[in-house]
TIDO-499507 format. One record per residue (C-alpha): x, y, z. Coordinates in Angstrom, 1 decimal. Each point is the difference from the previous one (the first is absolute). Layout:
BEGIN
<X=X&Y=Y&Z=Z>
...
! end
This chain:
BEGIN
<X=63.0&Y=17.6&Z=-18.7>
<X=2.0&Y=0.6&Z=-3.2>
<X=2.7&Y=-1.9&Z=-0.4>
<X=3.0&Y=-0.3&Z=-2.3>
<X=2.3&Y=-2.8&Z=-0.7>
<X=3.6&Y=0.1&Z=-0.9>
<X=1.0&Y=-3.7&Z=-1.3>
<X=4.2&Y=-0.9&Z=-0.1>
<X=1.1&Y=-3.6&Z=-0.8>
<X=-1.3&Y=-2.8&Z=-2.5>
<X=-3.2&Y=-0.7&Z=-1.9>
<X=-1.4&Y=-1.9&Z=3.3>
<X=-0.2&Y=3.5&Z=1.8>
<X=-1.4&Y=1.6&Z=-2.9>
<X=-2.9&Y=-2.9&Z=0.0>
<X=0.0&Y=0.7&Z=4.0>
<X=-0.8&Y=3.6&Z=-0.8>
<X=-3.1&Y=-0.4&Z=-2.3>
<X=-1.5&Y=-2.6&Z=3.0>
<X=0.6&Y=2.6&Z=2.9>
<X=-1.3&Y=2.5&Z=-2.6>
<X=-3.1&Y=-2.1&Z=0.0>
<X=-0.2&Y=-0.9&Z=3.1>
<X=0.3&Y=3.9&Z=1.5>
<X=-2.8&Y=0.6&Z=-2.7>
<X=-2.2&Y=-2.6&Z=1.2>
<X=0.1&Y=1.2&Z=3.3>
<X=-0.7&Y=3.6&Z=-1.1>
<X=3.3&Y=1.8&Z=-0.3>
<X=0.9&Y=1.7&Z=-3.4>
<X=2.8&Y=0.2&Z=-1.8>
<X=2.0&Y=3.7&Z=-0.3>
<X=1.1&Y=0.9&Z=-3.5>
<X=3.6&Y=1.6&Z=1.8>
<X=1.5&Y=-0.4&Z=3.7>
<X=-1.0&Y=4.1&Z=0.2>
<X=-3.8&Y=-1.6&Z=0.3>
<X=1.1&Y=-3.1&Z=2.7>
<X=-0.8&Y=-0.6&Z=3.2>
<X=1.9&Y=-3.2&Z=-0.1>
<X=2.9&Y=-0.7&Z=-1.3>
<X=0.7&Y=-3.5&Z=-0.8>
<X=3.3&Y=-1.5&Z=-1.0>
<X=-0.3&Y=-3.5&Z=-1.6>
<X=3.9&Y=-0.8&Z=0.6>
<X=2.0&Y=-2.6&Z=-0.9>
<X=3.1&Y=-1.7&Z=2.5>
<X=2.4&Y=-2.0&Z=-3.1>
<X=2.7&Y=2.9&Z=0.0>
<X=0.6&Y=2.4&Z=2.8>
<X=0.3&Y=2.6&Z=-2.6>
<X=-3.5&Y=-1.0&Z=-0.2>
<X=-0.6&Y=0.8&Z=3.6>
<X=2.2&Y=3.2&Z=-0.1>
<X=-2.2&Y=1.3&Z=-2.8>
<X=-4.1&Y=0.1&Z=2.4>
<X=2.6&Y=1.0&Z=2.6>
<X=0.6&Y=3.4&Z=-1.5>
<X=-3.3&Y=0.3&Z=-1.4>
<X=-1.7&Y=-0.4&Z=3.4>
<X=2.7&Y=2.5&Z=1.2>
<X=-1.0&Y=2.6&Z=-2.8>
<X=-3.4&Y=-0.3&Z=0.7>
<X=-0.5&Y=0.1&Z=3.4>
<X=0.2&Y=3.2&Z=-0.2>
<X=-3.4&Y=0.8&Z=-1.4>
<X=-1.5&Y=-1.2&Z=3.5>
<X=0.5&Y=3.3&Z=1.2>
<X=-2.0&Y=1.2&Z=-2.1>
<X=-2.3&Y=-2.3&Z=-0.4>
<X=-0.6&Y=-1.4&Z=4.0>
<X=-2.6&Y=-3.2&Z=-1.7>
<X=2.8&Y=-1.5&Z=-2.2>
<X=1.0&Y=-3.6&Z=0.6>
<X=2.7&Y=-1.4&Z=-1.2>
<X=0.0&Y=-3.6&Z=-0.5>
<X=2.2&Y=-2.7&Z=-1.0>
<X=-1.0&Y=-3.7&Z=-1.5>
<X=1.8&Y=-2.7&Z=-1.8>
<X=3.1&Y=-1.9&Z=0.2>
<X=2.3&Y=2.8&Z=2.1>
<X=-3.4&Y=0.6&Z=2.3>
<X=0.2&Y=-3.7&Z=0.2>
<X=3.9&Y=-0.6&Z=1.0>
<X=0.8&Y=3.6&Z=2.2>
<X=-3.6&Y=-0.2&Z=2.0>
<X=-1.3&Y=2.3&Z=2.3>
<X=4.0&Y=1.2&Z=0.5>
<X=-1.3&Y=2.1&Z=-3.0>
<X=-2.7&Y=2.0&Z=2.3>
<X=2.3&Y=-0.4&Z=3.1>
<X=3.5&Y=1.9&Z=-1.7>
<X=-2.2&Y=3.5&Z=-0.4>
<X=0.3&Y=0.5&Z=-3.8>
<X=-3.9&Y=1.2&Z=-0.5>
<X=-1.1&Y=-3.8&Z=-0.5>
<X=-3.7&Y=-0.8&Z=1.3>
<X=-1.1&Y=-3.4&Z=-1.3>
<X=2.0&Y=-2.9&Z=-0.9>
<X=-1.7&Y=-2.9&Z=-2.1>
<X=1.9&Y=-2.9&Z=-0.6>
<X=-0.4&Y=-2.4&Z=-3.1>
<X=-3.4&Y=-1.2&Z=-0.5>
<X=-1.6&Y=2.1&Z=3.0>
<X=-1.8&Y=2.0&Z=-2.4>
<X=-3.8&Y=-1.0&Z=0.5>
<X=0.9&Y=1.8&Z=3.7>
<X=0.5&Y=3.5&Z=-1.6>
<X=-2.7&Y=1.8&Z=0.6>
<X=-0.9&Y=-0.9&Z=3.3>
<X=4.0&Y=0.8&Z=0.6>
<X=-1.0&Y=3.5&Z=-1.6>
<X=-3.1&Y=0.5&Z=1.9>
<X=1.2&Y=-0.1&Z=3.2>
<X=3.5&Y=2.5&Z=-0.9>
<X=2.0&Y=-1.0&Z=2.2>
<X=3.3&Y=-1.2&Z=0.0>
<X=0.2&Y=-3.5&Z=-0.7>
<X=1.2&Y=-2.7&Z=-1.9>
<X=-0.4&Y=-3.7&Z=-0.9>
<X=2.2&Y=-2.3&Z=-1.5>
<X=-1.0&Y=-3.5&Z=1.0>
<X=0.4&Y=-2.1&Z=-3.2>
<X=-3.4&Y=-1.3&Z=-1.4>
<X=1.2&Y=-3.3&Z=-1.4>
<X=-3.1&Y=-0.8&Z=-1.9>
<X=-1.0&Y=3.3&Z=-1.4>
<X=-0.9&Y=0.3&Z=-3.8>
<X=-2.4&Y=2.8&Z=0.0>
<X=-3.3&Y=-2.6&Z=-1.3>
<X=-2.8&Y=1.3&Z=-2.1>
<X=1.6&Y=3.8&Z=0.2>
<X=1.1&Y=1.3&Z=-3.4>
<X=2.7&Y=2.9&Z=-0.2>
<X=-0.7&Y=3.5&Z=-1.7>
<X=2.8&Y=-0.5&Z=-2.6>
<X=1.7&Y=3.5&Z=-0.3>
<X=1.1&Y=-0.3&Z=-3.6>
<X=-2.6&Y=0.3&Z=-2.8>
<X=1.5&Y=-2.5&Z=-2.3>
<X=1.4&Y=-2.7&Z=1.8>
<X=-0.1&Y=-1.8&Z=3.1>
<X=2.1&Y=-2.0&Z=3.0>
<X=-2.1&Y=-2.9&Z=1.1>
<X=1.8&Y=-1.5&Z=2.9>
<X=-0.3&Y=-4.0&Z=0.6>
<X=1.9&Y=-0.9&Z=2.8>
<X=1.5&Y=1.8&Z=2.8>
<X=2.8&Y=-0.8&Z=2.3>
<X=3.5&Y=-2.0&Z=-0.7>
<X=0.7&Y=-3.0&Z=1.1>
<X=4.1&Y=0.1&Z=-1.6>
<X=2.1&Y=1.7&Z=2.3>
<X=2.6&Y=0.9&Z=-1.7>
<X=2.6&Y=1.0&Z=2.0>
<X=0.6&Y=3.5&Z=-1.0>
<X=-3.7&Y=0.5&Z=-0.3>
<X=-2.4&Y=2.0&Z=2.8>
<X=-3.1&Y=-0.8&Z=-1.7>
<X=-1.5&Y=-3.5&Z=1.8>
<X=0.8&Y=1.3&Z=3.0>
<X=-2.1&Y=3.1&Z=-0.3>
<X=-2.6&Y=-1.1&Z=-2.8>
<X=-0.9&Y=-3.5&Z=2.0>
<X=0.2&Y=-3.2&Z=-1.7>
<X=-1.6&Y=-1.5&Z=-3.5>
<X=-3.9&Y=0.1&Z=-0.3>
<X=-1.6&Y=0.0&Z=-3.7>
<X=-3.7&Y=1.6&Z=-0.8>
<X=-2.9&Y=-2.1&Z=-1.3>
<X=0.2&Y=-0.2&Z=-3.7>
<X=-3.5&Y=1.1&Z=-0.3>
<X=0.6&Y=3.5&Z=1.8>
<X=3.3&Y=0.5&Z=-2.1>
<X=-2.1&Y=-0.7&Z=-3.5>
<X=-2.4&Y=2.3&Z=1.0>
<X=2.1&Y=2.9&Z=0.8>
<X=1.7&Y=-0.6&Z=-3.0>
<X=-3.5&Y=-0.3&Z=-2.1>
<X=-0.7&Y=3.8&Z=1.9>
<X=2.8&Y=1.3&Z=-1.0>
<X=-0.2&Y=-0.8&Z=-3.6>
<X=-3.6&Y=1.0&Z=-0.1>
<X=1.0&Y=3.4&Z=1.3>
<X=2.2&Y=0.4&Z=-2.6>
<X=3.6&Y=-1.2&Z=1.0>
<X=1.9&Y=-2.0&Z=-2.3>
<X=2.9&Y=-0.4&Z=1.8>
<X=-0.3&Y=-2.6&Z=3.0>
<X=3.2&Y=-1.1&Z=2.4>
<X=-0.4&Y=-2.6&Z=2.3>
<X=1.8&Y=0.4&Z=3.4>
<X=2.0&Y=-2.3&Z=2.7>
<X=2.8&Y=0.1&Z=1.7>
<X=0.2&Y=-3.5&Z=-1.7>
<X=-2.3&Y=-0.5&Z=-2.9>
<X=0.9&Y=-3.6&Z=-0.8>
<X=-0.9&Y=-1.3&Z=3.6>
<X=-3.3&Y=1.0&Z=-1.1>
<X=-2.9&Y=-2.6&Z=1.5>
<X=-3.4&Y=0.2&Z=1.0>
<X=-2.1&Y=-3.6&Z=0.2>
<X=1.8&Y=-1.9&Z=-2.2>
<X=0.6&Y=3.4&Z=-3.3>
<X=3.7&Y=0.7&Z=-0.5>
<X=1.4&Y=3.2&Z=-1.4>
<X=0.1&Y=-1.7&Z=-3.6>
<X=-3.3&Y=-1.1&Z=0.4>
<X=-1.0&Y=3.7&Z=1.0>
<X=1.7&Y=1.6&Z=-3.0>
<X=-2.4&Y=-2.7&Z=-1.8>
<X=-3.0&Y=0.8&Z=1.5>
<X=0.7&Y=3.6&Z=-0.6>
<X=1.4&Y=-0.3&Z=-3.3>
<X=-3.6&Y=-1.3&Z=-0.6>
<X=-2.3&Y=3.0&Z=0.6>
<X=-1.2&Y=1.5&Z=-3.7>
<X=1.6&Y=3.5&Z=0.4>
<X=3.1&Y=1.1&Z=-2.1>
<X=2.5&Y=1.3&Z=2.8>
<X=3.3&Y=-0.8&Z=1.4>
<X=0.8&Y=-2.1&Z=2.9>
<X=3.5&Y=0.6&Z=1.8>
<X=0.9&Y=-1.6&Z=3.7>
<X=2.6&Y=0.6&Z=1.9>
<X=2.7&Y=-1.3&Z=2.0>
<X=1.0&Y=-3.2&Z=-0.8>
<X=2.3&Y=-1.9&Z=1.8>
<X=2.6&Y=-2.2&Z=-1.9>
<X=-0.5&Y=-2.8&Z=2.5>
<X=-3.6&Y=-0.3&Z=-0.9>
<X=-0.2&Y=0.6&Z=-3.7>
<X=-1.1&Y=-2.9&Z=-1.8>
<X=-0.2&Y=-2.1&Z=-3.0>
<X=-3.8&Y=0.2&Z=0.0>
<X=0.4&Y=4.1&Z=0.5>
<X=1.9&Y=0.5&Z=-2.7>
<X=-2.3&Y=-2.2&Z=-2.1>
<X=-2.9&Y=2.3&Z=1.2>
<X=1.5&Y=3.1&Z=-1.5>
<X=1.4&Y=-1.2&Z=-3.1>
<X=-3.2&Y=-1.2&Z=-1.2>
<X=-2.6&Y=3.0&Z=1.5>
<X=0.2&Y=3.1&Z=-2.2>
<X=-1.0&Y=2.0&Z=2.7>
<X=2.4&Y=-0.7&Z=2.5>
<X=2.8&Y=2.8&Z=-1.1>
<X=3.3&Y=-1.2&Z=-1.0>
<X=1.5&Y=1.0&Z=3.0>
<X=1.5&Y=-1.3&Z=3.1>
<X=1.6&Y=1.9&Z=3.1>
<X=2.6&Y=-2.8&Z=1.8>
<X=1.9&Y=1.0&Z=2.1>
<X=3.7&Y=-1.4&Z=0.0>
<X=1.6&Y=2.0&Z=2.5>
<X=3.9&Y=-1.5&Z=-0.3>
<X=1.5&Y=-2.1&Z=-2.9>
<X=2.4&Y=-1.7&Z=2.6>
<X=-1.8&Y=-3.1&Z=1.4>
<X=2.2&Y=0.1&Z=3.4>
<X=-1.8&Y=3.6&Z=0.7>
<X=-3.6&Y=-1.3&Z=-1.0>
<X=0.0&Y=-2.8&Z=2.8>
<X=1.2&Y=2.8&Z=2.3>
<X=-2.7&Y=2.2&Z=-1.1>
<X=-2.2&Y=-3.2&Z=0.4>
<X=-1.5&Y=0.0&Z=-3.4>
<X=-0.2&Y=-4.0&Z=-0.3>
<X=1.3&Y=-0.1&Z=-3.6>
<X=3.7&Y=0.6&Z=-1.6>
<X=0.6&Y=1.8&Z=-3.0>
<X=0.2&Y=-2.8&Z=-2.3>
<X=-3.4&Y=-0.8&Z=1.3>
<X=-1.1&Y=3.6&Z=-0.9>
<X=1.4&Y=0.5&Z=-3.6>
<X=-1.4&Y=-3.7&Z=-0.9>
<X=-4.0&Y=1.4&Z=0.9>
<X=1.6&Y=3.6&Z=-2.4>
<X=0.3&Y=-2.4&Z=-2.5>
<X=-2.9&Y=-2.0&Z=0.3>
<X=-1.8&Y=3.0&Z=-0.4>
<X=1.5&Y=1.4&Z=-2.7>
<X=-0.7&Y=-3.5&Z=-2.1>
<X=-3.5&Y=0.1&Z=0.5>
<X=-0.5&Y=3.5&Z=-0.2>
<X=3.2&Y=1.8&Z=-2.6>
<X=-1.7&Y=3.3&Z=0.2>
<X=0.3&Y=0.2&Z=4.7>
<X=1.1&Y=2.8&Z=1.8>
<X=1.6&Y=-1.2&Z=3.2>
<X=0.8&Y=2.9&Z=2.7>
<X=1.4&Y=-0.7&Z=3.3>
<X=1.1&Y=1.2&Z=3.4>
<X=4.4&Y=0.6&Z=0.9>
<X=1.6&Y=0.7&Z=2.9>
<X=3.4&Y=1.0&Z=0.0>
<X=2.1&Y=-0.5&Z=3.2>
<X=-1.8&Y=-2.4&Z=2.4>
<X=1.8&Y=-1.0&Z=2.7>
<X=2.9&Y=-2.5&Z=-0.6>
<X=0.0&Y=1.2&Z=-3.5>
<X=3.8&Y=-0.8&Z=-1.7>
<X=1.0&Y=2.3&Z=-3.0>
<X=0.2&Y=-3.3&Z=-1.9>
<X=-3.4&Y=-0.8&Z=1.2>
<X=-1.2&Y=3.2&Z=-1.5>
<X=1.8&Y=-0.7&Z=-3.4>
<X=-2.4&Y=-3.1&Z=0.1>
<X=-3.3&Y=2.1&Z=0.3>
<X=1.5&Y=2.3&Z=-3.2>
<X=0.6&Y=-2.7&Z=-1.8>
<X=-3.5&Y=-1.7&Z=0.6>
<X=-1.6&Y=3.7&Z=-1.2>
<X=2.1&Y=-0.7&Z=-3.1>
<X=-0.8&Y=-3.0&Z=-0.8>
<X=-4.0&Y=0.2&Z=0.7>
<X=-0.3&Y=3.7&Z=-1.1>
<X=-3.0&Y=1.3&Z=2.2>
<X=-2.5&Y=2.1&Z=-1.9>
<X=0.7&Y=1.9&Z=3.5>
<X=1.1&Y=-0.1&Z=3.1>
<X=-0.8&Y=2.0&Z=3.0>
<X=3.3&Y=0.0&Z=1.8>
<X=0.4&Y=0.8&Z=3.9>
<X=2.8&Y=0.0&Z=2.4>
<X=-0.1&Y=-2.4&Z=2.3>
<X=-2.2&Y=1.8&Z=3.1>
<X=0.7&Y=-1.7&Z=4.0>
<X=-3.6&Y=-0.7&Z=1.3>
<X=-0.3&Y=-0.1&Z=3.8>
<X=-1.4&Y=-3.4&Z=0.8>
<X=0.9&Y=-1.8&Z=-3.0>
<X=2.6&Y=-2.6&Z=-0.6>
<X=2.2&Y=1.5&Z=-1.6>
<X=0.4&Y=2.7&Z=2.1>
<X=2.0&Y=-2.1&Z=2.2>
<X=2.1&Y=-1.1&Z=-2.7>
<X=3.9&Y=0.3&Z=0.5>
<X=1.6&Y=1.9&Z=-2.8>
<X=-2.2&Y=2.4&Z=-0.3>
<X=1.0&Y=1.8&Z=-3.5>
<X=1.0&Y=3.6&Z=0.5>
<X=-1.9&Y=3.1&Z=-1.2>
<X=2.2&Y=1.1&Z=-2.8>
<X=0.9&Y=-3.3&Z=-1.3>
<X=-4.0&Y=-0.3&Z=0.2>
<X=-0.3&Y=2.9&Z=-2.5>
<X=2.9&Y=-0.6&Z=-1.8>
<X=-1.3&Y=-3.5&Z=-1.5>
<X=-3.9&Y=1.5&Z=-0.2>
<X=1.4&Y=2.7&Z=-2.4>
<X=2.1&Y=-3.0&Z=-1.8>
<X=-3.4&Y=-1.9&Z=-0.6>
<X=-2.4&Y=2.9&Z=-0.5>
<X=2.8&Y=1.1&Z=-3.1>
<X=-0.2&Y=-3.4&Z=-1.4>
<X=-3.4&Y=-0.5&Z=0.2>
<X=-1.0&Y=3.1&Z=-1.7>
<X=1.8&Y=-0.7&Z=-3.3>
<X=-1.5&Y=-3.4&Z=0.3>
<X=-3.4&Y=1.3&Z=-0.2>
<X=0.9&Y=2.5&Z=-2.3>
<X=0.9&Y=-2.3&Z=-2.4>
<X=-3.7&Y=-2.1&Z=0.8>
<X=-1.4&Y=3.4&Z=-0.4>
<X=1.3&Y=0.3&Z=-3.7>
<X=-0.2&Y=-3.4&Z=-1.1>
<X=-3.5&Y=1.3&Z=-0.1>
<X=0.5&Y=1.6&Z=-2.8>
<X=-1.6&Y=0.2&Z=-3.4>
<X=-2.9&Y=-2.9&Z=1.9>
<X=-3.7&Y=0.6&Z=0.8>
<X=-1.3&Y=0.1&Z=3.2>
<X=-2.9&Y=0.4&Z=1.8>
<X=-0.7&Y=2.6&Z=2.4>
<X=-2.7&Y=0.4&Z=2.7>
<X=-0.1&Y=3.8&Z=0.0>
<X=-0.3&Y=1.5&Z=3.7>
<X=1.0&Y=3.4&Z=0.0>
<X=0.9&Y=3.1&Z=-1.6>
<X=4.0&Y=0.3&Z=-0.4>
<X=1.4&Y=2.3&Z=2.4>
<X=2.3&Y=1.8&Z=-2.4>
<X=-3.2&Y=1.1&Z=-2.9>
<X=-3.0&Y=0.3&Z=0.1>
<X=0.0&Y=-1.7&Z=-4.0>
<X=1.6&Y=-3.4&Z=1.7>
<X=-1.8&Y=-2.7&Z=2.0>
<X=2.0&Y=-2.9&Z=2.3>
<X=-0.7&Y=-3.5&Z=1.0>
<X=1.2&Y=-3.5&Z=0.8>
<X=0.8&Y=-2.9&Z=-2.8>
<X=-0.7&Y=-3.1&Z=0.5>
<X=3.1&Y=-0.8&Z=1.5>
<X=-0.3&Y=2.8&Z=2.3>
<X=2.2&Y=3.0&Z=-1.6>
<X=-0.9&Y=3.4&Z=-0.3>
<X=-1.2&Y=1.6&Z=-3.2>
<X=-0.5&Y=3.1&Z=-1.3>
<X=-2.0&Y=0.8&Z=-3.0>
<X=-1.6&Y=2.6&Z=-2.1>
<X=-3.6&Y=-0.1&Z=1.0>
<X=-2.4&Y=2.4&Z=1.9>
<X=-2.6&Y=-0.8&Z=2.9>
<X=-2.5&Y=-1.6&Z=-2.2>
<X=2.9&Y=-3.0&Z=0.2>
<X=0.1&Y=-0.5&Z=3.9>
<X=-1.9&Y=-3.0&Z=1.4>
<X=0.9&Y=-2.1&Z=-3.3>
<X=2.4&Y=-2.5&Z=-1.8>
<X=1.9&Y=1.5&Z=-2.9>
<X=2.5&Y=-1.5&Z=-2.4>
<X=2.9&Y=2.0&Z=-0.7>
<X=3.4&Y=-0.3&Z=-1.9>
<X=3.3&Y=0.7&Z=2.3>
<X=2.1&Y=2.6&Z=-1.8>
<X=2.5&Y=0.8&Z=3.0>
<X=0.8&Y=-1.1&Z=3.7>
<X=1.8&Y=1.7&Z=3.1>
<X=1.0&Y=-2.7&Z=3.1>
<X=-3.5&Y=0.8&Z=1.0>
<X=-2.6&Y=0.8&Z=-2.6>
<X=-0.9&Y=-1.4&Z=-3.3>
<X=-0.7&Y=2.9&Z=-2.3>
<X=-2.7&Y=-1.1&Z=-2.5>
<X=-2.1&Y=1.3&Z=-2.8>
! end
């Protein structure tokens, strides 16, 4: 069959993608280039938000439609919301004909040889997907994933009930996907968990991975996210400051600068906690990007409370921030929380934080200014066909004069200008 994916939600489901994309292939499916070519529709989807939800929701219901006029099409749904709604999905009528929880994948395509409706979402609490390397998507850079599963539960947070709990890859298989990837050209490699820092296989921690990897003789980039503040150590920290390869960048997550709401989200540290590791990061490495993850309005929330989490953005002044409303997850927590905050109050202080975190990183964005930088060029820009974009080290966006002899390479460049967004470089 020809099949087409449609992935929503984090980096995780875009790795998730590439492995069912390999796996389909292995078994003899192909890939369509456009859903006009499918005779399966996959969505990857993604449970953290119900607006998450709401969104392969109406997709499925806009293209159900083309099953009368095509009478093979399947429609099938995998991943986390496949994973947390179940079969319901098939049972409530809505064109659905296979559901595939989280980490069912290998069971695919005998689930698509036999087209019928069915669905499977026992977890597979030991699945890592051994000795099967993903067809990475992107030409020039690459999501290796080293862990799946969560073993936090935060309160607020849907993800270790439907991902399972912690289990880490051996080393071995993670340096030689990253060792393919590099050899096939991409530059750019990400390492995935829900966790990153929990990181263990027979006796190798994450620092000690970053080492190892740090070690092979190619000139690339090596990224990882997500790390949790709980977990992020002395000897991490060391490990990045002192390995050129390992960018400058870290993604830790915060979610509230008021440490009454963190124990209620269940995030085992307090702010003070939090904005001591900032700073331990910033003394060993001055030139850090630190973005992070805010939720406005979780339940319980006080106005003052609030004030606290503006005034911790202040004072730390993120790089960036992606910012949410606070989202009620059936079967969480928090969910049964009294107090739950209401909707417009909910947007009300998302708006307050998103304004205040955009002049914040449009001031990061400028103090760029005037400075050289180094770019690993990925693409051309999407405004002229005389500009090319990539990432910096410290993972911004850059645009530069350049033409596609540039892609696929690392180019230094002087910033002349910045938006909230882009640095604009010559």
């Amino acid at each position: 069959m020809k099949y087409y994916i449609e992935t929503y939600g984090c980096q995780m489901n875009v790795s998730d993608s590439e492995l069912i994309t390999t796996i389909l292939d292995k078994a003899g499916h192909s890939e369509a280039e456009d859903l006009d070519q499918a005779e399966l529709i996959i969505f990857n989807t993604c449970s953290v938000r119900q607006h998450a939800e709401d969104r392969v929701l109406g997709r499925i219901s806009c293209e159900r439609a083309r099953k009368t006029v095509n009478s093979r099409l399947k429609i099938a749904v995998v991943g986390c919301m496949a994973q947390r709604m179940g079969k319901s999905l098939i049972e409530k009528g809505i064109g659905v004909d296979l559901v595939v929880g989280v980490d069912q994948y290998l069971k695919l395509p005998d689930m698509i040889a036999e087209l019928e409706d069915s669905a499977i979402v026992e977890q597979d609490s030991k699945q890592v997907y051994d000795d099967l390397v993903p067809k990475h998507h992107d030409p020039h850079c690459a999501f290796v994933t080293i862990m799946r599963g969560c073993d936090n539960f935060c309160s607020y947070c849907i993800v270790p009930h439907v991902r399972g709990r912690e289990r880490s890859r051996d080393y071995r298989e993670i340096e030689y996907e990253v060792e393919q990837a590099i050899s096939s050209g991409k530059y750019d490699i990400t390492l995935l968990g829900q966790n990153v820092n929990s990181y263990q296989y027979e006796g190798v921690s994450f620092p000690m991975l970053l080492d190892r990897l740090s070690g092979l003789n190619k000139q690339y980039r090596l990224r990882f996210i997500t790390s949790h503040p709980k977990d992020l150590s002395d000897e991490l920290i060391e490990v990045m400051a002192r390995n050129p390869k390992i960018s400058k960048h870290i993604h830790l997550p915060m979610q509230s600068g008021d440490s009454e709401i963190l124990e209620r989200m269940n995030r085992k540290y307090d702010y003070s906690h939090y904005k001591a590791l900032v700073d331990k990061l910033r003394r060993a490495m001055p030139e850090i990007a630190i973005t992070t993850d805010l939720i406005a309005g979780f339940p319980g929330e006080t106005e003052s409370q609030f004030e606290n989490t503006l005034k911790a953005i202040s004072e730390i002044r993120f790089d960036y921030a992606f910012c949410f409303k606070y989202s009620n997850r059936e079967g969480t927590d928090a969910a049964e929380y009294d107090n739950q905050v209401s909707e417009d109050i909910r947007l009300h202080r998302l708006q307050r934080m998103i304004d205040l975190q955009r002049q914040i990183t449009l001031e990061k964005f400028q103090d760029k200014i005037g400075t050289e930088i180094e770019v690993y060029v990925e693409a051309l820009s999407r405004k002229s066909n005389e500009q090319v974009s990539g990432k910096t080290d410290d993972y911004k966006i850059a645009v530069l004069s350049g033409d596609v002899a540039l892609i696929g390479s690392f180019v230094k460049a002087q910033v002349i200008a910045a938006t909230a967004g882009t640095l604009i470089c010559e």
